[in-house]
N, C-alpha and C positions, 0 to 999 in steps of 0.2 A: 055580527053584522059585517058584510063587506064592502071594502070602500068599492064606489061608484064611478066605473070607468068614464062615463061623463062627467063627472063632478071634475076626476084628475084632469082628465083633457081639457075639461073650462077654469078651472083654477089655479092649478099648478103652470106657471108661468112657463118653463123650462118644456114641458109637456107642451102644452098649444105651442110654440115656438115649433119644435121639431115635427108636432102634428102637421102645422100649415106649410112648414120649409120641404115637405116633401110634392105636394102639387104644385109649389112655387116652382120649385127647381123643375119639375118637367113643362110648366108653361114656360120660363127663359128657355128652356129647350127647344120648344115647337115655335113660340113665337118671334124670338131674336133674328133667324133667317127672313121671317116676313118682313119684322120691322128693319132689318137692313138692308132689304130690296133685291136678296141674292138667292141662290137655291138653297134648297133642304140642306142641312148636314148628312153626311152620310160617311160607311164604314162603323169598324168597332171605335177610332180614335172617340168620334163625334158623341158618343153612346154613354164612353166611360165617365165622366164626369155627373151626370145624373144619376148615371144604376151607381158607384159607387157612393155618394152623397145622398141615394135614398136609402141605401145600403147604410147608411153609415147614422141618419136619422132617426129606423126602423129601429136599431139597435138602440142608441141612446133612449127612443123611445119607452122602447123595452123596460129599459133601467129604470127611467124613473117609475113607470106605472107599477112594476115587479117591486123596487123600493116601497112606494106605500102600501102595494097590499100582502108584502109580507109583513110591516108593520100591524095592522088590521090581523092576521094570522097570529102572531106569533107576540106579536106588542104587548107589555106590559101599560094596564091602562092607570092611570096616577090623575090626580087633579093637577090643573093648570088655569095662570091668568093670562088674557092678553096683555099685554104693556104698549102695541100701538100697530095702527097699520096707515103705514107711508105706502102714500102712492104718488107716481108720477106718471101721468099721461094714462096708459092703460094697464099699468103695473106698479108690483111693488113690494114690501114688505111687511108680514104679519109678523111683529115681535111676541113673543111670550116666552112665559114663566112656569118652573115646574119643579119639583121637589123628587129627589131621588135620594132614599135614605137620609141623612144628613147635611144634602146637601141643596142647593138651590141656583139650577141650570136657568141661563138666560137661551135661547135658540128662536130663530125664524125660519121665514119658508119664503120663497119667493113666489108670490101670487099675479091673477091676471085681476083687474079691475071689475068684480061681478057685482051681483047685489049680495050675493051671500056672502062676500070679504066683507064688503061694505058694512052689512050688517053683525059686526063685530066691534065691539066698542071698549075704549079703554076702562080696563080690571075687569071685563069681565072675565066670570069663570068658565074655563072649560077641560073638556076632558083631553089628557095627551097619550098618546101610544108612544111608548119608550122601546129602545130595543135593552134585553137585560143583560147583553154581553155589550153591549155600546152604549151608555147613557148619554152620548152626546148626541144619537140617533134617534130624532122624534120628528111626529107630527101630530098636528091637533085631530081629532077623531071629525069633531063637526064641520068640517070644513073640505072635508072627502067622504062622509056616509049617507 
């Protein structure tokens, strides 16, 4: 199964951030001169601060969605529990637990406030993708499939 490019873009907190900061950054662009009552910017100076900040968005974007679904690829899938999900305002924290050989990894993710976080409840079980060169490298499976 592969994770669900919507799911990352509505879940993964970091992801929506960089998703939405790229049309933000071009509306400060287009609208900043109306709202300051002056002309257009113009030239390359005026230009660089958005192409390089959606430039620079595009990329992090990149990472995280590339991040989870190499996990989804390549992931070692293991049983895990939740242990809690903090949120504040419309974000937050999915804690869980998971077992890697002998050992017993505590990790989070930072999430966006959905109904599918939501519907997450402490101990339950669920499934983790591990990276097997990184065990500190995971993510919940159901929570981007």
């Amino acid at each position: 199964m592969k994770a669900s490019l919507r799911a990352i873009l509505w879940n993964d907190w970091p992801a929506l951030a960089f998703w939405l900061g790229i049309p933000i950054m071009w509306a400060i662009y287009f609208a900043f001169p109306m709202l300051n009552g002056s002309k257009p910017l113009s030239g390359s100076y005026a230009v660089f601060l958005p192409v390089v900040s959606t430039a620079l968005l595009v990329g992090l974007l990149a990472w995280r969605v590339l991040r989870v679904r190499a996990l989804f690829e390549r992931g070692v899938e293991v049983p895990g529990e939740i242990r809690g999900v903090l949120i504040t305002r419309d974000r937050g924290r999915l804690e869980y637990t998971y077992h890697w050989g002998e050992e017993t990894l505590v990790a989070w993710s930072p999430v966006h406030k959905t109904k599918r976080v939501l519907g997450f409840s402490f101990r339950q079980p669920v499934r983790v993708l591990v990276d097997a060169s990184n065990p500190k490298k995971s993510v919940v499976r159901e929570l981007f499939a």
